[in-house]
C-alpha positions, 0 to 999 in steps of 0.5 A: 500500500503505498502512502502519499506524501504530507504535502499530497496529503494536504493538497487532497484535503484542502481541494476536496471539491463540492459534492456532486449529488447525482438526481433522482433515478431509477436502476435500469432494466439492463442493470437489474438484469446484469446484476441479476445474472452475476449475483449468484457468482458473486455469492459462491466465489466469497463462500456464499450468503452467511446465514447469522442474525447479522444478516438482517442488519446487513439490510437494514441499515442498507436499506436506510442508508440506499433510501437517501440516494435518489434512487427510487423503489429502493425495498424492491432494487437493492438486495444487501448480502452478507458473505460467509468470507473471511477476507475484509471486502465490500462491493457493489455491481450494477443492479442494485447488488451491495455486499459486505463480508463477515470480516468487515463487520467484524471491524466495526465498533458501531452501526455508523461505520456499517452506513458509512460502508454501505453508503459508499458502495451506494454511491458507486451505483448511484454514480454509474461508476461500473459504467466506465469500468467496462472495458477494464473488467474485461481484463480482469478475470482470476485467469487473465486474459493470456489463459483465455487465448491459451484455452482457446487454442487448446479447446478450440474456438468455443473455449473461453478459458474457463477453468471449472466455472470459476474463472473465465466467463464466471470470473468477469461475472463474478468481479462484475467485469473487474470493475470491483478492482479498477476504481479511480481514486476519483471514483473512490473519493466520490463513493466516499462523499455520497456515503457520507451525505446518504448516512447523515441523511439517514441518522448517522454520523459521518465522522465515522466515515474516518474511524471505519477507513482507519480501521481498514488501513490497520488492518492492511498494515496488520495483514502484510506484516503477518507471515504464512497468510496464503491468501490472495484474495484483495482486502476491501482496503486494498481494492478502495485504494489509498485508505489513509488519505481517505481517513484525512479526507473523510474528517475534512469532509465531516467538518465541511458538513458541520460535524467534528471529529467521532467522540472518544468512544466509538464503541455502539453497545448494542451493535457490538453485540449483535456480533456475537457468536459470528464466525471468523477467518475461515469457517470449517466447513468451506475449509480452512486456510493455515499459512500455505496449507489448506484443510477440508474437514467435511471429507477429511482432506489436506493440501499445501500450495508452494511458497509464492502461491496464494489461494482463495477459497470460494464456496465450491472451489479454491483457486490457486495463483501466484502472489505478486513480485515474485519475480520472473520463473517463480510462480507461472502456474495456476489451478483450481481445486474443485470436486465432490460425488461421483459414480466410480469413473475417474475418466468421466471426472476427467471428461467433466473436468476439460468439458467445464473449460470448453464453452461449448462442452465439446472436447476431443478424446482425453485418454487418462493416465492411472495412478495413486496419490499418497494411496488414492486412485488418480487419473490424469490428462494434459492437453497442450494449445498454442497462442503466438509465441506462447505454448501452454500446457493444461493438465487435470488430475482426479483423485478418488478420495472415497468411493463416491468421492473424487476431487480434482487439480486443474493446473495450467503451466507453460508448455514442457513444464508438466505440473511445474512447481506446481507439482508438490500441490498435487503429489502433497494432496492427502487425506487426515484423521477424523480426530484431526478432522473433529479438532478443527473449530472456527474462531468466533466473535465475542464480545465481554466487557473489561473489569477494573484489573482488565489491560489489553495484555490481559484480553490479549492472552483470551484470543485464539491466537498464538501470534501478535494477539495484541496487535490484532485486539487492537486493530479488531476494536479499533485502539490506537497502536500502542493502547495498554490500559481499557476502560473498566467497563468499556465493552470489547471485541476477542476472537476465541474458539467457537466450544 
């Protein structure tokens, strides 16, 4: 994340120009329609809808804060999922279609930094802005445009590089044409000042704006200074950029509409404690991601990516990609895992498999090579396309983890390279014990209140945490880096193992 400079910093703030608020609209049917045909992408790439009473509040306050933006029938055009994701994210696409996940609400003390982020990703609708990001989106899918050209020449002219229907055609679907990702700092500023005008509007302080955006830029500072987080999926903070001259500028703008800075606590009672119980990192049954290593419980099932790699667990698959700046002839490859019943047929597991690429679901003869993998059956296939200069190979593995059970590794290398390195993360796939399987618990939120000998070394050591527990307290209740004593009597969030 890069930061500005202090003389950048002040231009920004002393610049800010008036709000241009956008007239009285309706959300247009092709809107509607587009929005409605990504929606149910959008949900399973970040681990689906999440079920808890939060949820309710997620739309709640969604829908009083989206009622000041001039958009019209708002109860009936605007739909606000929570996701069951453990990655701090917020976006919109056209339609009316808001999301925020669970580790996003987990970093909020109160319910006016909820409206502030809801609001913002208003505004983005309200200004049209996934209009401009068209031809940007098109380039962004989780595969890239060079695996599309890839598959394409594999596959034949039906092929849209799509790999298991979660990156491709989906993937643009998913990142609403990429646009989540592409924002101008322009388009960002303005999405903050219409948050900000649509949650004054509906009751709340737009101070807030700077806590919540302060909040964010912590914990992107945390998150990079954490070793083994294999993650590759963007934060909210990284894909809004530049938090901390956001933070400068929300106060600016709070004052411009006649209100100081938030009070000394920020913490809302009752909002924090509708957050108990809610789960948090990952949720066992979607799998679990510890540094390089990601487990399954559900069917028992292990598997470690390479140093340079990074994943994203999505609801029905996890896609494996290279983490940026690792430099050239490290980290070329990609893959996604994906899997389930079947019928006893790893070739037929096969044939799906090189059918989900192919748009058309028309594939030549694939003829797979038997083997095992740590004692499973396993079958696979490479197929190999040309795109100019550029050879590429696809490769499909099929492993029967049970007699109704296979999963399967969809790996693309450059040509000759087989599996590449990617080749640990195939052979390493394994299976654990159920013992090992049963001792996998989520973190949940909880939420206490500290007593008079309570310190944040005290609440620290409550976290279900082995590692910088007292910086993650910190940024998880929004405390100033270097805060030692509590409040007796103040309310505050841990992160504990779910019983």
């Amino acid at each position: 994340m890069k930061r500005l400079a202090l003389a950048g910093l002040m231009a920004l703030t002393a610049a800010a120009p008036p709000i241009n608020m956008p007239g009285p609209q309706a959300i247009s049917p092709d809107d509607r329609a587009t929005g409605a045909k990504a929606h149910p992408d959008m949900v399973s790439e970040y681990g689906g809808a999440y079920a808890g009473p939060q949820a309710a509040m997620v739309r709640r306050v969604g829908l009083r804060v989206a009622g000041q933006s001039g958009i019209s029938n708002v109860e009936r055009d605007f739909t606000f999922t929570l996701l069951n994701s453990p990655v701090e994210n917020a976006f919109a696409i056209p339609g009316g279609y808001v999301y925020t996940t669970r580790a996003l609400l987990a970093l909020m003390n109160n319910e006016d930094e909820l409206g502030f982020v809801l609001g913002h990703e208003t505004g983005h609708i309200a200004a049209r802005h996934s209009e401009k990001r068209q031809q940007v989106a098109q380039r962004s899918t989780l595969l890239g445009a060079l695996g599309q050209a890839v598959l394409g020449s594999v596959l034949g002219g039906g092929a849209i590089g799509q790999l298991g229907n979660q990156i491709g055609q989906a993937g643009i679907n998913r990142l609403v044409a990429g646009h989540v990702m592409a924002y101008s700092r322009g388009e960002e500023f303005e999405a903050d000042d219409l948050g900000g005008v649509y949650m004054q509007k509906a009751g709340y302080n737009p101070a807030y704006a700077s806590t919540m955006l302060a909040s964010l830029a912590a914990q992107t500072g945390l998150e990079s200074r954490l070793a083994g987080n294999a993650r590759t999926t963007p934060g909210w903070a990284m894909s809004h950029p530049n938090p901390e001259a956001r933070v400068t500028r929300a106060l600016d703008r709070a004052r411009q509409m006649g209100i100081g800075a938030p009070p000394g606590s920020k913490a809302n009672e009752a909002f924090l404690l509708s957050l108990r119980g809610m789960i948090y990192d990952d949720d066992p049954q979607q799998g679990v991601i510890e540094g390089q290593t990601f487990t399954y419980p559900p069917d028992r099932l292990r598997f470690t990516v390479p140093a340079g790699y990074g994943m994203s667990n999505g609801s029905d698959a996890v896609t494996i990609t290279a983490k940026a700046g690792n430099g050239q002839g490290h980290g070329q490859g990609q893959a996604i895992f994906t899997g389930g019943a079947y019928k006893g047929d790893l070739g037929a597991v096969l044939r799906a498999r090189f059918k989900a690429i192919a748009k058309d679901g028309q594939v030549g003869e694939i003829k797979g090579i038997p083997g095992t993998i740590n004692g499973m059956p396993s079958m696979s296939a490479s197929l190999r396309g040309n795109t100019g200069s550029t050879t590429m190979d696809l490769t499909v593995v099929a492993i029967a983890v049970a007699p109704e059970r296979a999963y399967a590794f969809t790996v693309m290398q450059p040509a000759g390279q087989g599996l590449g390195d990617l080749a640990p993360l195939v052979n390493g796939f394994t299976r654990i014990t159920p013992a090992q399987a049963a001792a996998i618990r989520p973190r949940i939120v909880d939420v206490v209140r500290a007593g008079p000998g309570d310190t944040v070394a005290t609440m620290a050591a409550r976290m279900a945490y082995n590692d910088n527990a007292a910086e993650r307290f910190l940024v998880l209740n929004g405390l100033p880096a270097g805060t030692t004593r509590l409040t007796p009597g103040s309310m505050v969030k841990l992160v504990v193992w779910k019983r």
